[in-house]
Backbone of each chain as nested JSON, in Angstrom:
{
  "chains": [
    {"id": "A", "residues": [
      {"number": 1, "name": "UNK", "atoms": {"N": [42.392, -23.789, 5.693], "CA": [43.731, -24.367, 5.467], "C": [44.68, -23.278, 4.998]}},
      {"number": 2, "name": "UNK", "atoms": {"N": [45.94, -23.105, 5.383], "CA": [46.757, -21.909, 5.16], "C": [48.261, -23.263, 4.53]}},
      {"number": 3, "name": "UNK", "atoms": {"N": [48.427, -22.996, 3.421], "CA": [49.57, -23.321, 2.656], "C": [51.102, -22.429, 2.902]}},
      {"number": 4, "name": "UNK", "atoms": {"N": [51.684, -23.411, 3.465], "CA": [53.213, -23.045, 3.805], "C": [53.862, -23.116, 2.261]}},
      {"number": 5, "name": "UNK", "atoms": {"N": [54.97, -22.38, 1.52], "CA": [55.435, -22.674, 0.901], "C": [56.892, -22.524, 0.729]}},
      {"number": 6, "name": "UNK", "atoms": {"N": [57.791, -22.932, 1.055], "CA": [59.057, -23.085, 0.926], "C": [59.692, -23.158, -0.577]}},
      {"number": 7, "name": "UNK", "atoms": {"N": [60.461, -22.411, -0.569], "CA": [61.72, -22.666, -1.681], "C": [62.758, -22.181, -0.909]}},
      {"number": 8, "name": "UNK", "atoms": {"N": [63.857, -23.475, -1.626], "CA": [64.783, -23.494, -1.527], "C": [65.896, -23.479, -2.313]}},
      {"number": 9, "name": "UNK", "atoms": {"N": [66.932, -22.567, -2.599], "CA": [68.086, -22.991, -3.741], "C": [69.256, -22.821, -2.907]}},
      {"number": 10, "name": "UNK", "atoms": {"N": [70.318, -23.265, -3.775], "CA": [71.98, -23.429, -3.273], "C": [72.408, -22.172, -3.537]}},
      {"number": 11, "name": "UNK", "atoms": {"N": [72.999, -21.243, -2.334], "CA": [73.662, -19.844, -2.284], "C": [73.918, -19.879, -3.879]}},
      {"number": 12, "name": "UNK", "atoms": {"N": [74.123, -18.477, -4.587], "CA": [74.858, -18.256, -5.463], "C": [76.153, -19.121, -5.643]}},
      {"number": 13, "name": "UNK", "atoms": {"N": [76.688, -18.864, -4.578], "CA": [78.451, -19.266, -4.731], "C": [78.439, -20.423, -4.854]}},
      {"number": 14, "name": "UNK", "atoms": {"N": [77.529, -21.415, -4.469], "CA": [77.616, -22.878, -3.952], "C": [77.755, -23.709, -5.688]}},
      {"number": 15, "name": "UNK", "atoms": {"N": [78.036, -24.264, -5.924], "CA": [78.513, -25.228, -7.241], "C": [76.949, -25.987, -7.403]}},
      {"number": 16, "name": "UNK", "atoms": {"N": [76.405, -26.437, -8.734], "CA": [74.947, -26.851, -8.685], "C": [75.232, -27.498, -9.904]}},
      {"number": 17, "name": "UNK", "atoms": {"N": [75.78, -28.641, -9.525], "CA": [75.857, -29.806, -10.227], "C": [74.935, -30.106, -11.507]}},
      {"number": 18, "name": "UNK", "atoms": {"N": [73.583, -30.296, -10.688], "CA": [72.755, -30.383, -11.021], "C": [71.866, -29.573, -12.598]}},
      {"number": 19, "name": "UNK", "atoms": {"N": [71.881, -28.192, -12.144], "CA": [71.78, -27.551, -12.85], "C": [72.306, -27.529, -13.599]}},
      {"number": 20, "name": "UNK", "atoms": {"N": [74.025, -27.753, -13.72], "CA": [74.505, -27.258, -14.523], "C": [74.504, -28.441, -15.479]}},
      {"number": 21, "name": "UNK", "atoms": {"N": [74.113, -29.728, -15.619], "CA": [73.844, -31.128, -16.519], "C": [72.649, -30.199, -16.924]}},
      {"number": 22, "name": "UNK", "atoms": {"N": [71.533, -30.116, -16.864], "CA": [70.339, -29.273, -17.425], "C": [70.717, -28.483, -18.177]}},
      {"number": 23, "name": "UNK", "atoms": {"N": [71.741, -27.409, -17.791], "CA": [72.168, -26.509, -18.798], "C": [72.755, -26.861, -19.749]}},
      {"number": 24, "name": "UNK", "atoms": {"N": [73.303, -27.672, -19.768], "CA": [74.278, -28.655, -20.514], "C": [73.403, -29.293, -21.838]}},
      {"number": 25, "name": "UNK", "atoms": {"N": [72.287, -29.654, -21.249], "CA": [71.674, -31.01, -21.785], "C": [70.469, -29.955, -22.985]}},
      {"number": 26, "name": "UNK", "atoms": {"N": [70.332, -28.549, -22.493], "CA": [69.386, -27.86, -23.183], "C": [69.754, -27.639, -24.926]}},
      {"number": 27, "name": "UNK", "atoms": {"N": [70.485, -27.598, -25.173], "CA": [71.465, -27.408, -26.561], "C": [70.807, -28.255, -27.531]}},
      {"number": 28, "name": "UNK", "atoms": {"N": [71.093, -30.153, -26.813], "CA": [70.924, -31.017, -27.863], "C": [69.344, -31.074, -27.59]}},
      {"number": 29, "name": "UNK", "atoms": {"N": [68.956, -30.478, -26.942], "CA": [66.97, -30.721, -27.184], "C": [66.606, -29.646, -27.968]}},
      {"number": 30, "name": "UNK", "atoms": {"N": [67.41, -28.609, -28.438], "CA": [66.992, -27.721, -29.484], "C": [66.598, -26.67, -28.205]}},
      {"number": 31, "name": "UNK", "atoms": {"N": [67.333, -26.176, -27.438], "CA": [66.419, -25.007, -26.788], "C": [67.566, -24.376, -26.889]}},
      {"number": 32, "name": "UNK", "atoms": {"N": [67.98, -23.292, -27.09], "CA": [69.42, -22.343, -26.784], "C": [68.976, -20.774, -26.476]}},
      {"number": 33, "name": "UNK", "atoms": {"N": [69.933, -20.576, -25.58], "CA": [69.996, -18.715, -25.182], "C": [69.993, -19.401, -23.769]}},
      {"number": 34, "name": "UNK", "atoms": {"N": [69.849, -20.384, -23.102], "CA": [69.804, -20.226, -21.605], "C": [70.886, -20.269, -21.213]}},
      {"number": 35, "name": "UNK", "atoms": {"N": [71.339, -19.41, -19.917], "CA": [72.425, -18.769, -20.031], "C": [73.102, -19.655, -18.658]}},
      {"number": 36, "name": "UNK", "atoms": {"N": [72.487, -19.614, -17.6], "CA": [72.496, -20.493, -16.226], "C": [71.163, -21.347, -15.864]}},
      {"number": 37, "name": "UNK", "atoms": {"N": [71.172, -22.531, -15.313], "CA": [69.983, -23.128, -14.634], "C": [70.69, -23.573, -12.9]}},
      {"number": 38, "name": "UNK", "atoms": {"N": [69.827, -23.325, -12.145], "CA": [69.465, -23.675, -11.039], "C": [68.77, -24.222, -10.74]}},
      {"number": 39, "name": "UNK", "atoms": {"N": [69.123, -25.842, -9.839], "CA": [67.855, -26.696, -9.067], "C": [67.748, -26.479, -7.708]}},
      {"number": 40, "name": "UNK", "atoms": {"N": [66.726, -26.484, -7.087], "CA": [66.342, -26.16, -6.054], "C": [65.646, -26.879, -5.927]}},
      {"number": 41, "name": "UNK", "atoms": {"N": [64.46, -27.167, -4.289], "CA": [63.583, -28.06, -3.515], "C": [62.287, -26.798, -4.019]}},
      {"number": 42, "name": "UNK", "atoms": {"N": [61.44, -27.132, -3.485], "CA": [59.862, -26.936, -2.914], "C": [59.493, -27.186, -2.585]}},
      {"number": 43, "name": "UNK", "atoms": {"N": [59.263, -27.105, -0.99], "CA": [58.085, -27.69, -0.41], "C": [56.676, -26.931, -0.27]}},
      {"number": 44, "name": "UNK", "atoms": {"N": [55.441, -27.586, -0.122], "CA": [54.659, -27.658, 0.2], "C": [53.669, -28.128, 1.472]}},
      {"number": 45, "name": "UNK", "atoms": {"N": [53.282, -26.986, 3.034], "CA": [53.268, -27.684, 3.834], "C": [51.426, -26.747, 3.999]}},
      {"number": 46, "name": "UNK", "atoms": {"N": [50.978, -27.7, 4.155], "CA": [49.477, -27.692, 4.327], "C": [48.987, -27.593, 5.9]}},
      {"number": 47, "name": "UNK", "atoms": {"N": [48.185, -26.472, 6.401], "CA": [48.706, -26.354, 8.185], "C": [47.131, -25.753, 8.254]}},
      {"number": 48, "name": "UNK", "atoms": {"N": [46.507, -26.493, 9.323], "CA": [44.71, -25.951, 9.597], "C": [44.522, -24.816, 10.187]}},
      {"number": 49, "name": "UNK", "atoms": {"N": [45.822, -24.404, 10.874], "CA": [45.905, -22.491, 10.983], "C": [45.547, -21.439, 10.382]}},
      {"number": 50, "name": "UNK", "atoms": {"N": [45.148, -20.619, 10.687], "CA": [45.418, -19.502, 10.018], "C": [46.147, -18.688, 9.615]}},
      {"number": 51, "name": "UNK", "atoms": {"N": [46.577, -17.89, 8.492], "CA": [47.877, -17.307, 7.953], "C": [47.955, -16.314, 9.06]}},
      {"number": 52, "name": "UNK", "atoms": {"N": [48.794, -16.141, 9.887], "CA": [49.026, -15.017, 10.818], "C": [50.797, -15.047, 10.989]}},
      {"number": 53, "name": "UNK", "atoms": {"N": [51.54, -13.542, 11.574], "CA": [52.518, -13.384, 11.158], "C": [53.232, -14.403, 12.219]}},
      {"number": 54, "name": "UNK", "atoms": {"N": [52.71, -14.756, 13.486], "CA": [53.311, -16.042, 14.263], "C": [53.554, -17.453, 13.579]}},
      {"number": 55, "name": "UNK", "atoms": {"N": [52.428, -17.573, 12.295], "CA": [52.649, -18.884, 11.937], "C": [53.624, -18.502, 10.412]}},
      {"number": 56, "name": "UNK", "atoms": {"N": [53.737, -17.634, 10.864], "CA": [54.962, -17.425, 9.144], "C": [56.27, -17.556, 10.259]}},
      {"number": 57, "name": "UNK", "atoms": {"N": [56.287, -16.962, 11.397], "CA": [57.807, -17.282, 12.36], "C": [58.046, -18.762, 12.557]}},
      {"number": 58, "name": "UNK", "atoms": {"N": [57.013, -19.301, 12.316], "CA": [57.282, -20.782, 13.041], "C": [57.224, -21.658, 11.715]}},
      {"number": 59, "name": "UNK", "atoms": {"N": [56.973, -21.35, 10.55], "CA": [57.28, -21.737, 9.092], "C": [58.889, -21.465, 8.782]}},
      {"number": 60, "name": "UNK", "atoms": {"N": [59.079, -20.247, 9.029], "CA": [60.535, -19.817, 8.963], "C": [61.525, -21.02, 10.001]}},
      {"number": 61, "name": "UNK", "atoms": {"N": [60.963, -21.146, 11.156], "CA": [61.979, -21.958, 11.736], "C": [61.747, -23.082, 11.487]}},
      {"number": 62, "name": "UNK", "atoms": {"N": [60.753, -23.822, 10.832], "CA": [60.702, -25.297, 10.009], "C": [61.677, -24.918, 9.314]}},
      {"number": 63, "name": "UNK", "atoms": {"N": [61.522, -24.27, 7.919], "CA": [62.398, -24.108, 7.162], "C": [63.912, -24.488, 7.578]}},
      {"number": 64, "name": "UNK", "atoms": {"N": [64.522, -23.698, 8.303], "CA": [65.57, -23.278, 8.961], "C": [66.504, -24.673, 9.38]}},
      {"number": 65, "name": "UNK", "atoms": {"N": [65.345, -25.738, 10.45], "CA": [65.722, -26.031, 11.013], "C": [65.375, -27.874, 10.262]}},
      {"number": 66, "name": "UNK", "atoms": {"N": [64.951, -28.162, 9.186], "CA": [64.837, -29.001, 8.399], "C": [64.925, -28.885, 7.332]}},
      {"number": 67, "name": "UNK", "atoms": {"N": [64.035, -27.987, 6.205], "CA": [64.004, -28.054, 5.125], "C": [65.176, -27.522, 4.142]}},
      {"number": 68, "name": "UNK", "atoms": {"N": [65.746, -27.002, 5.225], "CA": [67.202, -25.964, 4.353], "C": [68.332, -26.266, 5.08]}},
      {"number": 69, "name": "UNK", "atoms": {"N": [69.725, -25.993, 5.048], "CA": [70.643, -26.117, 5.241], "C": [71.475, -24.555, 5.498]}},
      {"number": 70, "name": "UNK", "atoms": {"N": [70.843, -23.713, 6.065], "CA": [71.7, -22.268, 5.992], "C": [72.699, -22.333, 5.404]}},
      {"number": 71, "name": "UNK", "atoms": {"N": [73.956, -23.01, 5.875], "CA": [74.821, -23.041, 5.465], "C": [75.02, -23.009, 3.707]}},
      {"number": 72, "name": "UNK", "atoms": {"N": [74.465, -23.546, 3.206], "CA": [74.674, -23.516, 2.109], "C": [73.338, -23.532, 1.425]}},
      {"number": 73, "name": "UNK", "atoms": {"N": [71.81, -22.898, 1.748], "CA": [71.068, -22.771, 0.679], "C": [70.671, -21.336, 1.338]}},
      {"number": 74, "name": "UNK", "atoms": {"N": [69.696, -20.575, 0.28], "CA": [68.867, -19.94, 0.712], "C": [67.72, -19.772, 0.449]}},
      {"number": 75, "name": "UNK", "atoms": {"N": [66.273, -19.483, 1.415], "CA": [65.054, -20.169, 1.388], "C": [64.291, -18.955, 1.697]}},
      {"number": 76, "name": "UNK", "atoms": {"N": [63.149, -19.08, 0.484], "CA": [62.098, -17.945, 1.031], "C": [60.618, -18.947, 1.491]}},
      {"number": 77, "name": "UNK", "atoms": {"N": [60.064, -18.103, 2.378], "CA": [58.879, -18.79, 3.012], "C": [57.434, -18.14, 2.744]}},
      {"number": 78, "name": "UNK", "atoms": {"N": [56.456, -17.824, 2.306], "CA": [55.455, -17.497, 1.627], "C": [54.079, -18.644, 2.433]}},
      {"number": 79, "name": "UNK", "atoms": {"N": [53.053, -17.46, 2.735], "CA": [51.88, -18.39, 2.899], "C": [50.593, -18.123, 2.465]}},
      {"number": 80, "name": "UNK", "atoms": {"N": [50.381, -18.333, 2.127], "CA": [48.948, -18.85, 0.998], "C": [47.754, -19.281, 1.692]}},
      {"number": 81, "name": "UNK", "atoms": {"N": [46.528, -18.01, 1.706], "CA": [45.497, -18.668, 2.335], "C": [44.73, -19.524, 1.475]}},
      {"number": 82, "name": "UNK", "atoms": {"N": [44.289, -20.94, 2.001], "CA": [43.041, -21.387, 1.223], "C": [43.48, -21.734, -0.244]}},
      {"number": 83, "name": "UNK", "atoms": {"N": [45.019, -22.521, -0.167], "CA": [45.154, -22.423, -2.48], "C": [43.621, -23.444, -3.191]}},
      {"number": 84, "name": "UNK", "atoms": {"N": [43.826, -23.347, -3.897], "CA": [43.42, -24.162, -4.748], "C": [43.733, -25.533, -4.953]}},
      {"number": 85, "name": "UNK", "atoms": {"N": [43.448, -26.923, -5.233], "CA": [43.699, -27.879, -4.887], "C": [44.766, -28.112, -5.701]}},
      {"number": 86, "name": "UNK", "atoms": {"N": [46.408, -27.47, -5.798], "CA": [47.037, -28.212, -7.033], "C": [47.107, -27.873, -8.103]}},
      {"number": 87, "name": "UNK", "atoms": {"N": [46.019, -27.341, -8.763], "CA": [46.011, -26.764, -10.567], "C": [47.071, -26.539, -10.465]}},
      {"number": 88, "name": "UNK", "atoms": {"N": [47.643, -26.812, -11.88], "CA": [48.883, -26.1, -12.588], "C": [49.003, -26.659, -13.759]}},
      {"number": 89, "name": "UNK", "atoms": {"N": [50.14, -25.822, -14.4], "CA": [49.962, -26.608, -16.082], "C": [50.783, -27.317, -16.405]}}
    ]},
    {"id": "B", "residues": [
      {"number": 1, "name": "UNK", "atoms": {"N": [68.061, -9.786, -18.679], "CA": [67.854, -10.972, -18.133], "C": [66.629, -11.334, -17.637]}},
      {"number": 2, "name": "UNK", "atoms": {"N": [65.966, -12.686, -18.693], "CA": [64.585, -13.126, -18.348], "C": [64.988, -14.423, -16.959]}},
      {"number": 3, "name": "UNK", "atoms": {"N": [64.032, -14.651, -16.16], "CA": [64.639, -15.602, -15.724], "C": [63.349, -16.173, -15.678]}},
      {"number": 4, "name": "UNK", "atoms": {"N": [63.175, -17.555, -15.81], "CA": [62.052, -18.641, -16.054], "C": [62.225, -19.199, -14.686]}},
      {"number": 5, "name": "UNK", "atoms": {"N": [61.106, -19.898, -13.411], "CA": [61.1, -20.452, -12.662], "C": [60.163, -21.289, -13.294]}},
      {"number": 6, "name": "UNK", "atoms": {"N": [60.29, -22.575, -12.84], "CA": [59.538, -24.13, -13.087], "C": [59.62, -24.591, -11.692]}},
      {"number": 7, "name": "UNK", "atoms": {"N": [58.414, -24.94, -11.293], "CA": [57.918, -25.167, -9.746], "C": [57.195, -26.636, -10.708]}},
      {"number": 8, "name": "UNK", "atoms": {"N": [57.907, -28.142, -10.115], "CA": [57.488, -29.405, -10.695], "C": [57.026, -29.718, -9.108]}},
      {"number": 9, "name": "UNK", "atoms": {"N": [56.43, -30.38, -8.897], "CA": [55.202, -30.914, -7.626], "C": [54.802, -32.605, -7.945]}},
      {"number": 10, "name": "UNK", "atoms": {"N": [54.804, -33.789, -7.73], "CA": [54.225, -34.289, -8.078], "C": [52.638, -34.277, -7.816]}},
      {"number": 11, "name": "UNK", "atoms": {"N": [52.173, -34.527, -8.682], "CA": [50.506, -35.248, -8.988], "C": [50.052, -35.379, -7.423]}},
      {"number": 12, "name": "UNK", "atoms": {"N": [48.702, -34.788, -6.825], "CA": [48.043, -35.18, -5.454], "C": [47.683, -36.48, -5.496]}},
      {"number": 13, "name": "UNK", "atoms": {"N": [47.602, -37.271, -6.588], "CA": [47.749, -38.686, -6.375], "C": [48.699, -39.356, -6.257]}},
      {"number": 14, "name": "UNK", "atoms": {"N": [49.657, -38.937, -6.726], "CA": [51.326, -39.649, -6.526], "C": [51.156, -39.421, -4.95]}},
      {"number": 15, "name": "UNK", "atoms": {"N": [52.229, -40.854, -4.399], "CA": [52.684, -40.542, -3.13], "C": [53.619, -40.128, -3.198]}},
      {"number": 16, "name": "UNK", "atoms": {"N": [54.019, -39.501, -1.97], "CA": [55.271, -38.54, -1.995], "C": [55.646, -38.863, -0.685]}},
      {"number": 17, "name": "UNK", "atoms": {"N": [56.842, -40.366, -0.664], "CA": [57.24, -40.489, 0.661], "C": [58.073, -39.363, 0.872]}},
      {"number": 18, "name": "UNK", "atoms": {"N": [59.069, -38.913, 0.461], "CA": [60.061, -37.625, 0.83], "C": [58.957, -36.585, 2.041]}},
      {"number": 19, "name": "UNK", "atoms": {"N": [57.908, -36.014, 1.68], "CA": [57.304, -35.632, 1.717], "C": [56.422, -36.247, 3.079]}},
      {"number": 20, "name": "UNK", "atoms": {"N": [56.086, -37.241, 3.251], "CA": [55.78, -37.943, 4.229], "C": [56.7, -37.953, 5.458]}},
      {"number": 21, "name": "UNK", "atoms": {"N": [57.995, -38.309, 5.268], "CA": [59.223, -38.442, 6.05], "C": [59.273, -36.935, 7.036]}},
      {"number": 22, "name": "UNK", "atoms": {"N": [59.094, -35.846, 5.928], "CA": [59.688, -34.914, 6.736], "C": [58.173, -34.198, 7.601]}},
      {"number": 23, "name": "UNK", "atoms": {"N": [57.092, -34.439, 7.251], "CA": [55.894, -34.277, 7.974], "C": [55.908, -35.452, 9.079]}},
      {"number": 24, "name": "UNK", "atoms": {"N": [56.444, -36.696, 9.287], "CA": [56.656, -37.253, 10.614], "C": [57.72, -36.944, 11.384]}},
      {"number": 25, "name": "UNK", "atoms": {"N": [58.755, -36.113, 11.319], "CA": [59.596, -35.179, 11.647], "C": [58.995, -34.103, 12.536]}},
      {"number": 26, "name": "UNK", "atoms": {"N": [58.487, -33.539, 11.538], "CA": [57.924, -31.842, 12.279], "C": [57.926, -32.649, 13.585]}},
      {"number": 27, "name": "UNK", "atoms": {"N": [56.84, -33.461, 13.997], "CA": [56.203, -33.125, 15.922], "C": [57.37, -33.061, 16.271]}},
      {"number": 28, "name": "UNK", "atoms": {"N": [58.276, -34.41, 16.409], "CA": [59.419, -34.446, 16.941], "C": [60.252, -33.298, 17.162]}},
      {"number": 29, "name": "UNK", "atoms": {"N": [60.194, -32.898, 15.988], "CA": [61.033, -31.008, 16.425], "C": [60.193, -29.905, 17.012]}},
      {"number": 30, "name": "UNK", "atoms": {"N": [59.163, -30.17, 17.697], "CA": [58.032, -29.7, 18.358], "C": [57.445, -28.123, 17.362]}},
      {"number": 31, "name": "UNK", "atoms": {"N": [57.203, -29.217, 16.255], "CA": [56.184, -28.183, 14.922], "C": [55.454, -28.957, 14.883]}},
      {"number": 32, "name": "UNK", "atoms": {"N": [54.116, -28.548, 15.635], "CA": [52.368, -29.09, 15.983], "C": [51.867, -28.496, 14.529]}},
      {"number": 33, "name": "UNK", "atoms": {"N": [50.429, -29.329, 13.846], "CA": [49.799, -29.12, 13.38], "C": [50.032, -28.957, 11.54]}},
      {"number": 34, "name": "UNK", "atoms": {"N": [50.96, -29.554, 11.354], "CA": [51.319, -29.505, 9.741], "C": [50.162, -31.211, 9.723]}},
      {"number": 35, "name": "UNK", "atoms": {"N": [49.58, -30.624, 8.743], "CA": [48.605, -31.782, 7.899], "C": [49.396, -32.881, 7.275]}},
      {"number": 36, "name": "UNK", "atoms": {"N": [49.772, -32.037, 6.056], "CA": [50.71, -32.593, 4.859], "C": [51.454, -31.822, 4.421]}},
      {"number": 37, "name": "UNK", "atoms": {"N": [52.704, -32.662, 4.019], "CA": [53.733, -31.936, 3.436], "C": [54.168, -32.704, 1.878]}},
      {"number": 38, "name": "UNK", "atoms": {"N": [54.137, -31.925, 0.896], "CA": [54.616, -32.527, -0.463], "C": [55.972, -32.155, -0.595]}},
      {"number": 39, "name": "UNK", "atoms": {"N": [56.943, -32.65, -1.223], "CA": [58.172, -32.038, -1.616], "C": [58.429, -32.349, -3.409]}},
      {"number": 40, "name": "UNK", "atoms": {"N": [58.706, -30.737, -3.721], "CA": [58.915, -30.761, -5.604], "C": [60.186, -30.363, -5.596]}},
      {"number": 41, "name": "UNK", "atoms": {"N": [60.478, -30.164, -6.633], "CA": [61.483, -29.309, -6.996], "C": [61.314, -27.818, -8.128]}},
      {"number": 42, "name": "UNK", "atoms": {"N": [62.145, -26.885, -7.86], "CA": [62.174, -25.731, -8.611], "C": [63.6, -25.472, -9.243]}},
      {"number": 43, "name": "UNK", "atoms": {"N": [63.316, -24.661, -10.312], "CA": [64.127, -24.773, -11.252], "C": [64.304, -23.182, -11.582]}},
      {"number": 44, "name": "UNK", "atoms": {"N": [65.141, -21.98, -11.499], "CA": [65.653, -20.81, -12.137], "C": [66.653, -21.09, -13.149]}},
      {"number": 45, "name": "UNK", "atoms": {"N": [65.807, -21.019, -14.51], "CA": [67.132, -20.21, -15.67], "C": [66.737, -19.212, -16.036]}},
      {"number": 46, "name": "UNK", "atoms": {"N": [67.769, -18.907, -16.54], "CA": [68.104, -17.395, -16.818], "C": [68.496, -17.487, -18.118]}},
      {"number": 47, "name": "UNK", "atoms": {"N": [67.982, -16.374, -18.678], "CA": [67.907, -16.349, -20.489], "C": [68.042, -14.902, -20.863]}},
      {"number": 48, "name": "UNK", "atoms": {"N": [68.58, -14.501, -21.719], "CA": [69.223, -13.384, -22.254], "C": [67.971, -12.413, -22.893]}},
      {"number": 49, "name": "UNK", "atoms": {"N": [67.051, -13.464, -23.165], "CA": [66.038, -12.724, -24.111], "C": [64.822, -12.082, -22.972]}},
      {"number": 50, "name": "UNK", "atoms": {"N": [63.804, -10.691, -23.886], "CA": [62.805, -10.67, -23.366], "C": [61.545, -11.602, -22.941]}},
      {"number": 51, "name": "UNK", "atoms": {"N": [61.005, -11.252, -22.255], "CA": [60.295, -11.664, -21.382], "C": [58.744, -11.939, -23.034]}},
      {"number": 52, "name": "UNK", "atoms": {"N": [58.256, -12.54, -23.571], "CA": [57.629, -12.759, -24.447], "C": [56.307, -13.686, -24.197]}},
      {"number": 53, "name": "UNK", "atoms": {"N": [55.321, -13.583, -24.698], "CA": [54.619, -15.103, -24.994], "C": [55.458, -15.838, -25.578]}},
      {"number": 54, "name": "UNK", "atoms": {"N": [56.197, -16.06, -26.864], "CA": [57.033, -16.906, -27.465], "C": [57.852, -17.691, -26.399]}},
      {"number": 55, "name": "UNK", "atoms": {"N": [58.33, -16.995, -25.227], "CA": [59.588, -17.538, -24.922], "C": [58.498, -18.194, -23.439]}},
      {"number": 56, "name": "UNK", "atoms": {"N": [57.606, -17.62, -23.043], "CA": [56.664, -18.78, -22.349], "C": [56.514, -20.15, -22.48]}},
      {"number": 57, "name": "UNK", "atoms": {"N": [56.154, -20.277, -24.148], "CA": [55.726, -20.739, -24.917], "C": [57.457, -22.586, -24.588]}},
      {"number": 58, "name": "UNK", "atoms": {"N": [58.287, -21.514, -25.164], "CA": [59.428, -22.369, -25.198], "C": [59.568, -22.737, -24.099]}},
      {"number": 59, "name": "UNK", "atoms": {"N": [59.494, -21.936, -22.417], "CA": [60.184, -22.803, -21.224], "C": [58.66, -23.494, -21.166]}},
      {"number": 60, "name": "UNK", "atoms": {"N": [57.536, -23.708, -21.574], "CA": [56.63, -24.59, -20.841], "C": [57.479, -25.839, -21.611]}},
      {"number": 61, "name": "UNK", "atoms": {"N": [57.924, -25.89, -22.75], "CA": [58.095, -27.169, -24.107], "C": [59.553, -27.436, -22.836]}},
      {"number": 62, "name": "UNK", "atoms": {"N": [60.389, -26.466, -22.675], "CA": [61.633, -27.273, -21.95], "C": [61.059, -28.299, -20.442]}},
      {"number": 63, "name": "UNK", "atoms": {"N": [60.224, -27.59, -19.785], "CA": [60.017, -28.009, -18.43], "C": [59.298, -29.612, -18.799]}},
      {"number": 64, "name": "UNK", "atoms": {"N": [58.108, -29.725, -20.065], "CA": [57.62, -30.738, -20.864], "C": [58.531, -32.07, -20.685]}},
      {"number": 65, "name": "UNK", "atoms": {"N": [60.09, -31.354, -21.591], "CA": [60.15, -32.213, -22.125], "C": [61.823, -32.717, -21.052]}},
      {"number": 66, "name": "UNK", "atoms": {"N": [62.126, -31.537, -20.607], "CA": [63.061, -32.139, -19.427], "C": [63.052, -31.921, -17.843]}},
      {"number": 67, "name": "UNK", "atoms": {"N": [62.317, -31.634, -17.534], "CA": [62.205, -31.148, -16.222], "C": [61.34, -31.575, -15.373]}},
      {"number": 68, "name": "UNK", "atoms": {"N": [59.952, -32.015, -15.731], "CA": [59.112, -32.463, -15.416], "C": [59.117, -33.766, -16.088]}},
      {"number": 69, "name": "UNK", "atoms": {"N": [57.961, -34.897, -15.214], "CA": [57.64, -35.777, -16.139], "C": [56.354, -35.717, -15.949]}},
      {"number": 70, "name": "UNK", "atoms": {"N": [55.366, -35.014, -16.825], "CA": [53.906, -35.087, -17.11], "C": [53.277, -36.283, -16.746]}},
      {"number": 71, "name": "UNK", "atoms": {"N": [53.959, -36.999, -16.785], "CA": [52.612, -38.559, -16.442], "C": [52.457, -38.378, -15.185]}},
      {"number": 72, "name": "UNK", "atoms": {"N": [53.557, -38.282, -14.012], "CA": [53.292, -38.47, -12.328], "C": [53.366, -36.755, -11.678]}},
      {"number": 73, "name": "UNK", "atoms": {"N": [54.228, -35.676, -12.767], "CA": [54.06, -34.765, -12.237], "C": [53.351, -33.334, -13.049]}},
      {"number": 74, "name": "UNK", "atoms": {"N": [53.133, -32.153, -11.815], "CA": [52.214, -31.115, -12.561], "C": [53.423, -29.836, -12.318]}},
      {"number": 75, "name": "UNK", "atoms": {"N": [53.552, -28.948, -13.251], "CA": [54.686, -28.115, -12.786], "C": [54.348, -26.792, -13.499]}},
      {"number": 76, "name": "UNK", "atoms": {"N": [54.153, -25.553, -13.182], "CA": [53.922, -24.077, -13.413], "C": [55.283, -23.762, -13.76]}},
      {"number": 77, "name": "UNK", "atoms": {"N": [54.871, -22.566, -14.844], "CA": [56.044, -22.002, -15.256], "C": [55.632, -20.194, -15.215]}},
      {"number": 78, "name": "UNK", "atoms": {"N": [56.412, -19.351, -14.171], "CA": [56.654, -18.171, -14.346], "C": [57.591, -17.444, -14.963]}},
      {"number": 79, "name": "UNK", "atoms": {"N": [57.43, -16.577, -16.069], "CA": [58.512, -15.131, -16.438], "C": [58.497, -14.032, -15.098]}},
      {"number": 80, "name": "UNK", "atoms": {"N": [60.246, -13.958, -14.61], "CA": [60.315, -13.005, -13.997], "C": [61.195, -11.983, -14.785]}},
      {"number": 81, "name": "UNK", "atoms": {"N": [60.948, -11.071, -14.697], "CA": [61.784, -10.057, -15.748], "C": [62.881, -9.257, -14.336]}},
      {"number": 82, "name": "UNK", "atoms": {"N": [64.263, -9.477, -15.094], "CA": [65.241, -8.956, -14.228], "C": [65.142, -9.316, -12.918]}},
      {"number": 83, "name": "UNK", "atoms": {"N": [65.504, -10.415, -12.257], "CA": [64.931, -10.822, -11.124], "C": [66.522, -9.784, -10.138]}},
      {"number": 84, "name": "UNK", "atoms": {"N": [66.328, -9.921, -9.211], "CA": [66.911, -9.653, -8.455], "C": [67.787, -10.398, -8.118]}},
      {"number": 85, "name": "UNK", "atoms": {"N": [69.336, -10.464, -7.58], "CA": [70.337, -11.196, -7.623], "C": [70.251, -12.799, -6.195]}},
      {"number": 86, "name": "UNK", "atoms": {"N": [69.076, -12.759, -6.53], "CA": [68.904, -14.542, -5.391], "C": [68.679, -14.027, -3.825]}},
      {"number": 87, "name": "UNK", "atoms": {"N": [68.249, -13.03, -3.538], "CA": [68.241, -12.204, -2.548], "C": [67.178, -12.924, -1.595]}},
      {"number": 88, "name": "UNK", "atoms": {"N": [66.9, -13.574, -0.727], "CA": [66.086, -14.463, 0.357], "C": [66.13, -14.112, 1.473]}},
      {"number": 89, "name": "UNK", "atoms": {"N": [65.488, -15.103, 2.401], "CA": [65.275, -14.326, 3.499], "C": [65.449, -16.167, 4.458]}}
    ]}
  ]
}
């Protein structure tokens, strides 16, 4: 199994609503010094291929052509042989 | 400039229609062979301070206690030190 992994965030320039309520909201939970936050997607695409540099071109044009919006995000694509089922903390 | 990424995923037991939707997509856009697809979200702030255990310590407690929700989701937290200005591909 070869793990696709997508991220995605909103260009620099683009306004991030989102983030910026988070940044906002960090103060009254007692956390301070953060200076900017950014939200972004992640996907996760699970593919019975093998990691080879054809299936990172054709990850890139998933990306491209669903998971992102050129226009206004920008997306790195990363593939992962064999992860681990999930762990994280 | 430290910058903290938080990669939130839900739980491999949570369903994840989002995630479903855009994996019955792929064929249609003639992308053969995706298994499964999950969709999370990621999170870049940026913090003034060094890169520390302490300040680990603090973005796992922020992602805890606003970013994630621990019951349905699992979410990693990396220190990148001086990241580079959002530079993608």
């Amino acid at each position: 199994v070869t793990r696709v992994v997508v991220d995605v965030m909103l260009k620099p320039e683009i306004l991030d609503p989102q983030g910026q309520a988070i940044a906002r909201a960090l103060p009254d939970l007692g956390f301070t010094g953060v200076r900017t936050v950014r939200q972004g997607k992640r996907f996760e695409l699970d593919l019975d291929e093998a990691a080879t540099p054809a299936l990172l071109d054709r990850a890139r044009s998933m990306a491209e052509t669903l998971l992102a919006n050129p226009v206004i995000e920008d997306f790195t694509v990363q593939l992962v042989d064999s992860p681990e089922s999930g762990l994280s903390t």
